[in-house]
MDAnalysis code that builds the backbone (N, CA, C; Angstrom):
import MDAnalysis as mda
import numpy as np

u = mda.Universe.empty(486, n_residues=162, atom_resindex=np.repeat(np.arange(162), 3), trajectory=True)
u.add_TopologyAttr("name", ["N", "CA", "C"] * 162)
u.add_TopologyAttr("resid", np.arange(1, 163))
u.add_TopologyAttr("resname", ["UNK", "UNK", "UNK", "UNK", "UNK", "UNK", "UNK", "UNK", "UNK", "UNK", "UNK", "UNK", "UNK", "UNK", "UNK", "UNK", "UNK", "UNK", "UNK", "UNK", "UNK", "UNK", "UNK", "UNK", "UNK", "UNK", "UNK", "UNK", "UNK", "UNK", "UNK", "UNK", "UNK", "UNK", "UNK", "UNK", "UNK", "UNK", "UNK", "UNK", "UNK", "UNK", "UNK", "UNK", "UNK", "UNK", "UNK", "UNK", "UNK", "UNK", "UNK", "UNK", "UNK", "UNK", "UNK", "UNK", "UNK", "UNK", "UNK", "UNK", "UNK", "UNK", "UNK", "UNK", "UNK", "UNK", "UNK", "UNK", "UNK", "UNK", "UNK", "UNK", "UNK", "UNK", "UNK", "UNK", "UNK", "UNK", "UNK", "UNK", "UNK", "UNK", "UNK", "UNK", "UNK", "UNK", "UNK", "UNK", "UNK", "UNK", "UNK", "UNK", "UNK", "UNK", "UNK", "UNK", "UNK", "UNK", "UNK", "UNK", "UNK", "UNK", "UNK", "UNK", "UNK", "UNK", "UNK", "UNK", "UNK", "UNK", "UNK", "UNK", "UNK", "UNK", "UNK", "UNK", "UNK", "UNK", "UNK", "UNK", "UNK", "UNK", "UNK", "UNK", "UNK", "UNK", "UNK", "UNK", "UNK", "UNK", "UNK", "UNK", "UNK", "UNK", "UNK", "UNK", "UNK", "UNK", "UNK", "UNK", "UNK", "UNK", "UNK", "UNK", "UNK", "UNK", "UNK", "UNK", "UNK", "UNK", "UNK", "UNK", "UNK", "UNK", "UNK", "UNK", "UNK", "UNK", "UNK", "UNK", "UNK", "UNK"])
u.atoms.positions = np.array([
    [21.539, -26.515, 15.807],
    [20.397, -26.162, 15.005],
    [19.183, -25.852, 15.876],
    [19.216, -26.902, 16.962],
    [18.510, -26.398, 17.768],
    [18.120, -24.932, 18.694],
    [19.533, -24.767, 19.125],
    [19.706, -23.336, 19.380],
    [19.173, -22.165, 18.863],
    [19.577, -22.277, 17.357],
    [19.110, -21.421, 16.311],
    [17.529, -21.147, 16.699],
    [16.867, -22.318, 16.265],
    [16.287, -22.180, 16.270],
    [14.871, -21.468, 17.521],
    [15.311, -21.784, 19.080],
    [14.642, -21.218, 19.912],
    [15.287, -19.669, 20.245],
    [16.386, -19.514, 19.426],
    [16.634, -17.785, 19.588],
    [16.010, -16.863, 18.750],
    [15.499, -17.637, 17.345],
    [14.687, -16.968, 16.541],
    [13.211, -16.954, 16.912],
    [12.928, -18.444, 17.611],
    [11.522, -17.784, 18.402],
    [11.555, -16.830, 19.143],
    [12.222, -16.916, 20.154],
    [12.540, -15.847, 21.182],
    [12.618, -14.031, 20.630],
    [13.577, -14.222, 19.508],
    [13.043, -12.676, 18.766],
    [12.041, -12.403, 18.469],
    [11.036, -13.431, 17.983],
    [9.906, -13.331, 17.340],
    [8.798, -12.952, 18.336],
    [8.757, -13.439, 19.510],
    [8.038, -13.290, 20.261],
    [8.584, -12.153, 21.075],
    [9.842, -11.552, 21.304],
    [10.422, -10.065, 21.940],
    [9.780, -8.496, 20.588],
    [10.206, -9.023, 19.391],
    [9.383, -8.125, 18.469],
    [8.147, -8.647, 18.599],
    [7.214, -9.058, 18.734],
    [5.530, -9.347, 18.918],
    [5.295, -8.391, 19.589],
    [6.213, -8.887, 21.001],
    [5.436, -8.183, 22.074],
    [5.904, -6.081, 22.176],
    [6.528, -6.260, 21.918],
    [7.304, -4.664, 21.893],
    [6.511, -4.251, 20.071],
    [5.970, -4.902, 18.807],
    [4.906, -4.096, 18.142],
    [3.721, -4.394, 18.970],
    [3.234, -5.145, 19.783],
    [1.772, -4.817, 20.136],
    [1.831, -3.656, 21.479],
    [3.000, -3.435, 22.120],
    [3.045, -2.243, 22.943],
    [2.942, -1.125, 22.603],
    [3.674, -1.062, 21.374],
    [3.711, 0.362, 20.838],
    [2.843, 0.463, 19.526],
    [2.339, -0.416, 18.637],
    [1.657, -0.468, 17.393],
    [-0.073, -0.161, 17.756],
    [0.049, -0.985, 19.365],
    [-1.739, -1.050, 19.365],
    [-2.071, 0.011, 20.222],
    [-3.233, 0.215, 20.040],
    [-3.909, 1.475, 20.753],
    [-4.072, 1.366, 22.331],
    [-3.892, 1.738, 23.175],
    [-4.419, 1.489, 24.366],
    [-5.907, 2.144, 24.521],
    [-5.723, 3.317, 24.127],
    [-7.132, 4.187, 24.440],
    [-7.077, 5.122, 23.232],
    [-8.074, 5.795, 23.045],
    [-8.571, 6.692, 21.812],
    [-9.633, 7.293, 22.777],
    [-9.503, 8.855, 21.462],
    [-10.478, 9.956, 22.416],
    [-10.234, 10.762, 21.585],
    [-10.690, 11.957, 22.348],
    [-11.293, 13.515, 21.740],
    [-10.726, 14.228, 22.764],
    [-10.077, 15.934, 22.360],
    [-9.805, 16.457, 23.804],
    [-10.046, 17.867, 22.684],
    [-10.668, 19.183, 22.979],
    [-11.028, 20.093, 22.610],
    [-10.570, 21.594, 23.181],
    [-10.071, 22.561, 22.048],
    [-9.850, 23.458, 23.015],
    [-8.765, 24.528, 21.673],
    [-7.859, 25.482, 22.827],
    [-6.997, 25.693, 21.433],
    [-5.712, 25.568, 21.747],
    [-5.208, 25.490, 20.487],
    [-3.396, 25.311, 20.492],
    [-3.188, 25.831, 21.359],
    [-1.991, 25.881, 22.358],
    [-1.036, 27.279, 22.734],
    [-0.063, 27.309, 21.998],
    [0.390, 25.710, 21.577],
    [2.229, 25.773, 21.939],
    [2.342, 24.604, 20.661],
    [3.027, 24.856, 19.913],
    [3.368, 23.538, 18.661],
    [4.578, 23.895, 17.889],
    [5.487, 22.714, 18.043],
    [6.749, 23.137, 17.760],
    [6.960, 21.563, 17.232],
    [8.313, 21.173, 16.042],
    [9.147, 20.582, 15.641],
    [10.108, 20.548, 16.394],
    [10.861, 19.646, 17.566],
    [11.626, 19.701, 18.018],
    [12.528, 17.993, 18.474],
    [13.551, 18.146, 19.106],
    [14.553, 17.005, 19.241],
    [15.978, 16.692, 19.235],
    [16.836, 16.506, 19.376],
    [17.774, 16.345, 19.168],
    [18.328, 15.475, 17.845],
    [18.160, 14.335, 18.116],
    [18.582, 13.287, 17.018],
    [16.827, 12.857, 15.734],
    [15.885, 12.919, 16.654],
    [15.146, 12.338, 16.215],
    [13.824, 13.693, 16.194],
    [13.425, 14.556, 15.026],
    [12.767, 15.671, 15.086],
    [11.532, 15.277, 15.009],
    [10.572, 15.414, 15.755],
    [9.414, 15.198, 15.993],
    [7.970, 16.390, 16.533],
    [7.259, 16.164, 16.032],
    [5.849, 17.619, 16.220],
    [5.174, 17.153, 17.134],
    [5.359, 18.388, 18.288],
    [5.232, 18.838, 19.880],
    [4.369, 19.663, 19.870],
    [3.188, 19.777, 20.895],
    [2.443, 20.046, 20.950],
    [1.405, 20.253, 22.115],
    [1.298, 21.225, 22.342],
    [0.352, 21.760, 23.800],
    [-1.237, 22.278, 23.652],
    [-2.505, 21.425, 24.150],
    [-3.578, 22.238, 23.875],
    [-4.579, 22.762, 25.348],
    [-4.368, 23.633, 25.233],
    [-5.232, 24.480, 26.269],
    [-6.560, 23.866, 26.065],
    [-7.137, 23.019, 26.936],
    [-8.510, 22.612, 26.939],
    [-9.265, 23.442, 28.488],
    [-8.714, 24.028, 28.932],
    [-9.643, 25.044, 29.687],
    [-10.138, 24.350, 31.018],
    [-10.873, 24.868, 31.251],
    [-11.258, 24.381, 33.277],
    [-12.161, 25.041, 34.086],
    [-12.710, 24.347, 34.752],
    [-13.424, 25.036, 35.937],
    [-12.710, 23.632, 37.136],
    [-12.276, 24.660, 38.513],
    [-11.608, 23.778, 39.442],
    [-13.123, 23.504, 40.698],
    [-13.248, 22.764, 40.648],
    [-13.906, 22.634, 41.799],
    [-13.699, 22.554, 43.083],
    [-12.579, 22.840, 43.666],
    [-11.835, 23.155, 44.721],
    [-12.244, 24.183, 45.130],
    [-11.617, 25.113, 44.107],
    [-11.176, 27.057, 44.293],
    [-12.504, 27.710, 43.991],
    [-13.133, 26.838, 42.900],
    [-14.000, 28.003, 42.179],
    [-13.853, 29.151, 41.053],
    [-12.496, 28.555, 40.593],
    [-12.002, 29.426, 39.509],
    [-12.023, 28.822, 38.704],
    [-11.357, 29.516, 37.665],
    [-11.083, 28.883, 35.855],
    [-9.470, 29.077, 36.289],
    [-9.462, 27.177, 36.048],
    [-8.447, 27.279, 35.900],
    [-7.324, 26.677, 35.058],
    [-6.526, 26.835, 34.240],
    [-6.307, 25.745, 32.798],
    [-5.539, 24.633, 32.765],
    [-5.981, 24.132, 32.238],
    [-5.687, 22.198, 32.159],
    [-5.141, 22.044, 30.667],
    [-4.082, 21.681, 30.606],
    [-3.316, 21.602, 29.454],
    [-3.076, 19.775, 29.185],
    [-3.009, 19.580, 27.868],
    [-2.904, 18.296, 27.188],
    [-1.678, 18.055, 25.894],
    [-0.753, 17.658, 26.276],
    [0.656, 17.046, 25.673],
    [0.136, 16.339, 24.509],
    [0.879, 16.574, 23.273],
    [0.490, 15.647, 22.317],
    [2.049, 15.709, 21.744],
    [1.729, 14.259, 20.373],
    [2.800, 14.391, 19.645],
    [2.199, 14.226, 18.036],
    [2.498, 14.602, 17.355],
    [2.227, 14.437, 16.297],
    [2.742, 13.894, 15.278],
    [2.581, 12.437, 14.168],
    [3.578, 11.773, 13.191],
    [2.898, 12.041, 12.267],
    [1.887, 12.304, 11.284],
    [1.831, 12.490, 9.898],
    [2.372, 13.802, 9.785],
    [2.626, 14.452, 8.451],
    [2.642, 15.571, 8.084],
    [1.189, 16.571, 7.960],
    [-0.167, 15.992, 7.321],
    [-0.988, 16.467, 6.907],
    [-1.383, 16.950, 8.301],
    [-1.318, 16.067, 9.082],
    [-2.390, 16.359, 10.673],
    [-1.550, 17.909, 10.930],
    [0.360, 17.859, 11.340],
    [0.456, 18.605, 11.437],
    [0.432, 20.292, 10.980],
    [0.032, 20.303, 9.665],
    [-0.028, 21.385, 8.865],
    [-1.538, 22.048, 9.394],
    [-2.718, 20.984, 9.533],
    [-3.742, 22.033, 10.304],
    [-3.554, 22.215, 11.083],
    [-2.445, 21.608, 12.131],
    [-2.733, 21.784, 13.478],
    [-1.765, 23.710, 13.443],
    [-1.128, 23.687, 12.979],
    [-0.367, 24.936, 12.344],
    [-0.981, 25.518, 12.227],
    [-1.664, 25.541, 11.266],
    [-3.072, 26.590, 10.533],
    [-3.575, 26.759, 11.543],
    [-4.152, 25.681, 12.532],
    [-5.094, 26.484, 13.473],
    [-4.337, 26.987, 14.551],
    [-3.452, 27.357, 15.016],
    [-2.293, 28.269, 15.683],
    [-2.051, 29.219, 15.196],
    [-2.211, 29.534, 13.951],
    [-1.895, 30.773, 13.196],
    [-3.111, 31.599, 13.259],
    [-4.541, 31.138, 13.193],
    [-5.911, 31.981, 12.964],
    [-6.679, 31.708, 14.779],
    [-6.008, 30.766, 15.921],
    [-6.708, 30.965, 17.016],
    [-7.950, 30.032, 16.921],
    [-7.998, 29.301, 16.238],
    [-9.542, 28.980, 16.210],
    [-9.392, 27.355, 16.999],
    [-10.322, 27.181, 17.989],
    [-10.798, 26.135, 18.246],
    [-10.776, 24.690, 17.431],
    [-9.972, 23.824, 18.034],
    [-9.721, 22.483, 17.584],
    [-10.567, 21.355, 18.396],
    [-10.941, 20.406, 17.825],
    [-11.083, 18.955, 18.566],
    [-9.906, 18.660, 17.603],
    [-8.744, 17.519, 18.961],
    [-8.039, 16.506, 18.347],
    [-8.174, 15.288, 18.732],
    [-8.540, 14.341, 17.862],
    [-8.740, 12.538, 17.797],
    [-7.221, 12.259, 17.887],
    [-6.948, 11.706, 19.122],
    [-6.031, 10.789, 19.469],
    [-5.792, 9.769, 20.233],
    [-4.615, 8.746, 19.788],
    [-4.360, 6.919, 20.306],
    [-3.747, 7.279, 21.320],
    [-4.066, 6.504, 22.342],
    [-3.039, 6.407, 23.405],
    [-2.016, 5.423, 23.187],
    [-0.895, 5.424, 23.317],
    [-0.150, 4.144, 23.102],
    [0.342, 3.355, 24.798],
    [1.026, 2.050, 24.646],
    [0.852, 1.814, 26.059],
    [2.669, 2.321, 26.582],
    [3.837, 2.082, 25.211],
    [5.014, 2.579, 25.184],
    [5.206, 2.965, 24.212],
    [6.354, 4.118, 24.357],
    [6.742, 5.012, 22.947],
    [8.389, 4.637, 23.058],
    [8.241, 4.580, 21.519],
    [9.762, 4.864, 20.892],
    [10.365, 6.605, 20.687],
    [11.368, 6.737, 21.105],
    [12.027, 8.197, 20.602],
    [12.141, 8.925, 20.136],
    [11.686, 8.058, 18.760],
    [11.731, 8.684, 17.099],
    [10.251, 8.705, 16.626],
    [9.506, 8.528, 17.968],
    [7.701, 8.699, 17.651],
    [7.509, 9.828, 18.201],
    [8.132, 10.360, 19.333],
    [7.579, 11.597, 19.722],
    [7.938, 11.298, 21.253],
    [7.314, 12.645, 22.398],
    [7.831, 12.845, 23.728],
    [6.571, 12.491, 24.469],
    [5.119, 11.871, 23.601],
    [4.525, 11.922, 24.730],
    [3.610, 10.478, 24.264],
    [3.068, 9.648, 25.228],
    [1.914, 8.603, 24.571],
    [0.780, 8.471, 23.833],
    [0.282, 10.242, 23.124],
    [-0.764, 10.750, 22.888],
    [-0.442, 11.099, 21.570],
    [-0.718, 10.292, 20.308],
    [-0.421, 10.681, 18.779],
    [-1.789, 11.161, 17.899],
    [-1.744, 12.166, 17.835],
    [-2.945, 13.057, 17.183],
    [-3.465, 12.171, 15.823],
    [-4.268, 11.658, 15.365],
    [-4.771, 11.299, 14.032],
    [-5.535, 11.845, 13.272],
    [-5.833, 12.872, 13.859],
    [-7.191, 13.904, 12.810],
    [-7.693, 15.215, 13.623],
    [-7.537, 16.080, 12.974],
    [-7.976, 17.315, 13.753],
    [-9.674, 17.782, 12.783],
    [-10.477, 18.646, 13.763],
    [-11.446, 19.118, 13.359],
    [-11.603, 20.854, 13.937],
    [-11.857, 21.579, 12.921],
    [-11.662, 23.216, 13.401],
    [-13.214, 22.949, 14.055],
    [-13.182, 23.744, 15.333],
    [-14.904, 23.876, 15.556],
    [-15.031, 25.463, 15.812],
    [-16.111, 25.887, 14.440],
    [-16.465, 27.109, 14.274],
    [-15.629, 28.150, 13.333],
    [-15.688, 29.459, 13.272],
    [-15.289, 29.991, 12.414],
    [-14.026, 30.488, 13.045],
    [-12.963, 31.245, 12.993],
    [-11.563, 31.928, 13.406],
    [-12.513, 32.749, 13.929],
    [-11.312, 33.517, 14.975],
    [-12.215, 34.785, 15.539],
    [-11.901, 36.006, 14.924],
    [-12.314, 36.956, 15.016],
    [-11.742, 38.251, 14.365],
    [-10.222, 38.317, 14.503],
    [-10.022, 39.515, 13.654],
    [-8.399, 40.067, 14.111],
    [-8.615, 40.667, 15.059],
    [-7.063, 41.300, 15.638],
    [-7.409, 42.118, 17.041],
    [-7.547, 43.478, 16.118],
    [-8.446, 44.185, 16.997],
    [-8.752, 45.734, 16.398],
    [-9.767, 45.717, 15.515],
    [-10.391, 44.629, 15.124],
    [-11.388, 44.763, 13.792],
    [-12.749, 44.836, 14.508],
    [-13.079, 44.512, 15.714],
    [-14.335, 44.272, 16.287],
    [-14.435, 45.662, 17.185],
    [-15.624, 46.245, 16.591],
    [-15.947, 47.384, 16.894],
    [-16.538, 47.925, 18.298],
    [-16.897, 46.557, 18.657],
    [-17.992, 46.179, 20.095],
    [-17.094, 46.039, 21.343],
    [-15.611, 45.913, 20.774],
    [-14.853, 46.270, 22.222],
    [-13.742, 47.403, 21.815],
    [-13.128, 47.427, 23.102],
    [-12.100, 48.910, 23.149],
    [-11.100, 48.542, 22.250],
    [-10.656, 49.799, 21.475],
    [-10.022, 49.753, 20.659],
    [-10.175, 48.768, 19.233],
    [-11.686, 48.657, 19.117],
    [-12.081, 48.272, 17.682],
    [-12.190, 48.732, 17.132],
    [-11.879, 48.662, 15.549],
    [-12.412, 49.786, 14.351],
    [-13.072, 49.026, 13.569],
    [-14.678, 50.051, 12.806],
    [-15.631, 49.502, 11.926],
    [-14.734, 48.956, 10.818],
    [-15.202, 47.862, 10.706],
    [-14.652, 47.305, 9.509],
    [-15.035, 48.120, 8.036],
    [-13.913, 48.844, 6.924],
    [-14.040, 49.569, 5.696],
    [-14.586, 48.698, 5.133],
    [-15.795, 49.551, 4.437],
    [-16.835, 48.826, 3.368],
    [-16.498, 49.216, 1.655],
    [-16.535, 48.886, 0.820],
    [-16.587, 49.099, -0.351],
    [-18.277, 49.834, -0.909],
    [-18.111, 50.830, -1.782],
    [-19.191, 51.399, -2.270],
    [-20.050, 50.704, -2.430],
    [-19.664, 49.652, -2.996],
    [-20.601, 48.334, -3.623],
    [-21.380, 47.714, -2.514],
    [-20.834, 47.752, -1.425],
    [-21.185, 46.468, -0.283],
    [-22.537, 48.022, 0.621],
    [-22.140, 49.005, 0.517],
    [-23.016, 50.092, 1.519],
    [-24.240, 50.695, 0.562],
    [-25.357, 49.911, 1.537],
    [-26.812, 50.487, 1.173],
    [-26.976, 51.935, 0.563],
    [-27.846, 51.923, -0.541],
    [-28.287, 52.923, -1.010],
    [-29.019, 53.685, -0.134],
    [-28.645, 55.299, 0.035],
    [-29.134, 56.137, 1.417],
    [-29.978, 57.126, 1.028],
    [-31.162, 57.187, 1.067],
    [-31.553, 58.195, 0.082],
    [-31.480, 59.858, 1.190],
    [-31.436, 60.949, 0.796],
    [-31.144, 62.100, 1.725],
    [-32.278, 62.582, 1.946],
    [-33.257, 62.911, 3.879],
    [-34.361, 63.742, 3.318],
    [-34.281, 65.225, 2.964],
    [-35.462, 65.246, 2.562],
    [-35.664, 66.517, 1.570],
    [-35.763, 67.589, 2.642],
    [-34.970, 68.787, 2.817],
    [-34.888, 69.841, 3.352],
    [-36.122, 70.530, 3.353],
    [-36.999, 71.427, 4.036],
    [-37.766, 71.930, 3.679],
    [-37.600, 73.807, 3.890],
    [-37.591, 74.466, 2.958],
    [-37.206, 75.941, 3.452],
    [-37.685, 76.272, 4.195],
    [-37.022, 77.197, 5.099],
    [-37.461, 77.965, 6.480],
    [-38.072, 78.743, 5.989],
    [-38.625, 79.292, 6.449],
    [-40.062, 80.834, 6.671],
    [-39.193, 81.533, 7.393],
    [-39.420, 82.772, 7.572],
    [-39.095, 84.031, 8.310],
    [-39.503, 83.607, 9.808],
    [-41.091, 83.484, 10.219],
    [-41.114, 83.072, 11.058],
    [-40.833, 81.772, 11.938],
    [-40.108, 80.861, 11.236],
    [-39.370, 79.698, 12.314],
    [-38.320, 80.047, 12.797],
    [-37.533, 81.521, 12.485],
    [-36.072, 81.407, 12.274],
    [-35.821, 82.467, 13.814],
    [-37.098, 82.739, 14.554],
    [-36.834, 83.573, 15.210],
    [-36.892, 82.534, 16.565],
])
């Protein structure tokens, strides 16, 4: 009985410690920038993968140079904007836990997204912006284009025409 009983502590305290590794946060943060790369992927255990271009200046070289950030993603809702904003290009902040160990069936990386925020509006389509090569004015509706009034011609004379 005894036995029993210090093997069930012993679980108790092996599950303690393995949920406070993986249940508690190690670190939390913000990392900003845009999607590149977000995919559903796995073998046994399908999980939302995820790459965000947060951008760079190297102070080495002196260039721009890009610094990429691994995520994984477990709700559904988080992942559906994070989608949306892959589909329109637009600038994300993502709020995410660091964990200190991951399970398999959580994802491929220690970094679990909890809330995304779009920052700013989508950018144009390609071709719609007139201000670079190969833009076209965006078609207006009658309704939307200012009333133009025409000026008034004035007849020529004989003598302007020479």
């Amino acid at each position: 009985m005894r036995g029993l009983l210090y093997f069930l502590l012993f679980l108790l305290v092996v599950f303690g410690v393995l949920y406070a590794l993986t249940g508690w946060s190690f670190s939390d943060g913000e990392r900003a920038g845009t999607i590149s790369k977000f995919s559903r992927r796995g073998y046994m255990f399908k999980t939302y993968e995820g790459v965000l271009n947060v951008g760079g200046f190297s102070g080495e070289t002196g260039s721009l140079t890009p610094q990429y950030f691994d995520f994984s993603v477990k709700d559904e809702a988080v992942a559906k904007q994070i989608t949306d904003a892959v589909k329109t290009g637009q600038r994300v902040t993502l709020h995410y836990e660091e964990k200190i160990l991951r399970f398999p069936w959580n994802g491929e990386t220690k970094y679990y997204i909890t809330h995304v925020e779009s920052i700013g509006a989508p950018p144009m389509p390609y071709g719609t912006n007139p201000g670079y090569p190969g833009g076209q004015p965006q078609q207006t509706t009658p309704q939307q284009q200012p009333q133009q009034t025409q000026p008034q011609q004035q007849p020529a004379t004989a003598d302007s025409l020479l």
